[in-house]
Steps between C-alpha positions, in 0.01 A plus 500: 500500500289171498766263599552723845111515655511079434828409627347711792136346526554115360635390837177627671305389274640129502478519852087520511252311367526469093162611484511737714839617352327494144219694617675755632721539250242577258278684723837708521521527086148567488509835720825661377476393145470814248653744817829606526540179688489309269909589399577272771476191297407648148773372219564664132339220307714283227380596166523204264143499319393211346176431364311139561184436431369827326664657807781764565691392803736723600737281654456129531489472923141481669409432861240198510181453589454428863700791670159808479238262498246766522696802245573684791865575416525535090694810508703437784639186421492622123788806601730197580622459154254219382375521131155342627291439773278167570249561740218248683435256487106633546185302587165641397426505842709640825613159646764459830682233378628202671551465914812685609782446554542423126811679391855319583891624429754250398766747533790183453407490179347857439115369465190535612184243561147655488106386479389812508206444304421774247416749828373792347277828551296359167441653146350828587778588763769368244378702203467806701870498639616388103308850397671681750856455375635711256868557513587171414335500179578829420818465498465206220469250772297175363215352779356126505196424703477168620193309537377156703197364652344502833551180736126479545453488109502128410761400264217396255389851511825659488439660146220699666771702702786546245216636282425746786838596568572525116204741431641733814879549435452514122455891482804495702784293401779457250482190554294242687628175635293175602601336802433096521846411663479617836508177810312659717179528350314148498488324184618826310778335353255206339420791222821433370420182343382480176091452480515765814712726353343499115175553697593810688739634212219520233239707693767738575670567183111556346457737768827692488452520123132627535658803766769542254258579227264718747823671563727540252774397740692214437626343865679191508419181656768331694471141724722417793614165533655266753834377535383149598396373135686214301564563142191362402291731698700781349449379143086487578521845672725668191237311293177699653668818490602474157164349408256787696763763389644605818738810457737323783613316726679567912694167630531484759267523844656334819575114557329267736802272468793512815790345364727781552392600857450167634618537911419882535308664710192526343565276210187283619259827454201455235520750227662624216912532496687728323841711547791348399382092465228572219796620308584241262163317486343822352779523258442109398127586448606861302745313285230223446229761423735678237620164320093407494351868387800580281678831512316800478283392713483712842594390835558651815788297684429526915630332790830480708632833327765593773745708283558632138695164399147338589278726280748472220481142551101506488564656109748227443245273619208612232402813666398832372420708812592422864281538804644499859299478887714311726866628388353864578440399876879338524677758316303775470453758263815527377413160303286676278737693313747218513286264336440756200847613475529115427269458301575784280851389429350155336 
């Protein structure tokens, strides 16, 4: 019934604002999911379980961070088929973001442009929407919270907030993902160069490992990555994960670079890229991380997924698991099950 409602409502939606169409849309999820509504765009979900990283996936498809910034739509979003959610990215503290307008569509070439700026309702809020969800994960759904750092937080100083955000999503996350690859946050992506990145990688492992032990839960630990690294800026980064014992490993975030949208309307927009251009430089940088870390070795392949050919072609690539963000705004929900029907036939 899902492909119906969207053939319906993605006309409308491309004809407003795209944040106003994104808000919306998950203001819309966020009232009618776990209500009869929610048939409208739920979808039987693929089951092709796979376990990665101490982890029982039960298919290999996951929407991205990004999308519910603030958690508000885990269960929603989770009835479309997806084997697991990535929410946030949160900031200790509620922040707006960046000046609007800050969200572009390149609908030639099915991408978007954004500098939205980590806007979000802030760690309380975020935590409090995560422990409202429950059908998601009780249907074996898997959940990863993602964390970043404020833009008033000096980048000297950035340690201070993953450490916060670590300590409050621990209790409740399968997994919990470290964001240093975002453009829009200034001098983020500086932590992932080597001294930078050893420094804030070794304060959180010895925390994680000190919550694990206060626990008894075991929660992986998994860094997001850029697209715009050369190989030897992969090799240092697939060094420091190995080295600080980093379950994992997401490539990629969006691109700063505008090769493949040069003359568009809104090519010449600040901010990350991402749709269908990041395509193949993510794949370079997954097939680069899995020739550096060796196989076994998780990654989560990302960017430009706009069908099930392109998943399958993330695996190819070095991937284990397969996020999407972008690809669900073009194509809608239907993508979802595509991508793990796909997958599943690898």
């Amino acid at each position: 019934m899902s492909l119906i409602p969207y053939a319906f409502a993605r006309p409308f939606l491309f004809g407003m604002d795209p944040e106003h169409a994104h808000e919306l849309t998950l203001g819309t999820i966020a009232r009618l999911q776990n209500t009869p509504a929610q048939c409208t765009w739920a979808q039987t979900r693929i089951q092709d379980p796979v376990t990665i990283a101490g982890l029982r996936f039960p298919n290999r498809i996951g929407l991205a961070a990004g999308l519910d910034k603030n958690g508000r739509c885990i269960d929603g979003l989770g009835a479309m088929g997806f084997g697991f959610i990535e929410v946030g990215t949160v900031t200790p503290k509620a922040q707006p973001g960046n000046d609007k307008p800050r969200m572009f569509r390149l609908p030639q070439k099915q991408a978007l442009i954004n500098r939205l700026g980590f806007n979000n309702e802030g760690l309380d809020s975020f935590i409090a929407n995560v422990k409202r969800s429950h059908s998601f994960r009780h249907h074996g759904g898997l959940l990863g919270l993602n964390i970043g750092k404020n833009a008033a937080t000096p980048i000297e100083r950035a340690v201070d907030d993953y450490l916060i955000g670590l300590d409050g999503v621990f209790p409740h996350a399968d997994y919990i993902t470290v964001n240093i690859s975002s453009p829009n946050t200034k001098n983020l992506r500086q932590l992932q160069s080597d001294e930078a990145l050893d420094a804030l990688l070794g304060p959180l492992q010895a925390r994680r490992l000190a919550l694990q032990d206060a626990s008894g839960r075991q929660v992986p630990l998994f860094v997001k990555i850029a697209p715009d690294l050369d190989e030897d800026q992969v090799a240092v980064i697939a060094g420091s994960l190995r080295r600080h014992g980093i379950d994992g490993v997401i490539a990629t975030n969006t691109t700063i670079a505008r090769d493949a949208v040069q003359g568009l309307p809104h090519a010449h927009e600040t901010g990350g890229l991402s749709g269908a251009p990041v395509f193949e430089a993510s794949n370079r940088v997954i097939r680069l991380l899995r020739s550096a870390l060796g196989g076994g070795y998780p990654i989560i392949g990302v960017g430009g997924v706009m069908s099930g050919e392109d998943a399958r072609a993330k695996l190819q690539a070095g991937a284990d698991l397969v996020q999407i963000y972008t690809g669900l705004i073009y194509k809608g929900p239907a993508l979802v099950p595509e991508c793990a029907r796909a997958m599943a036939r690898l």
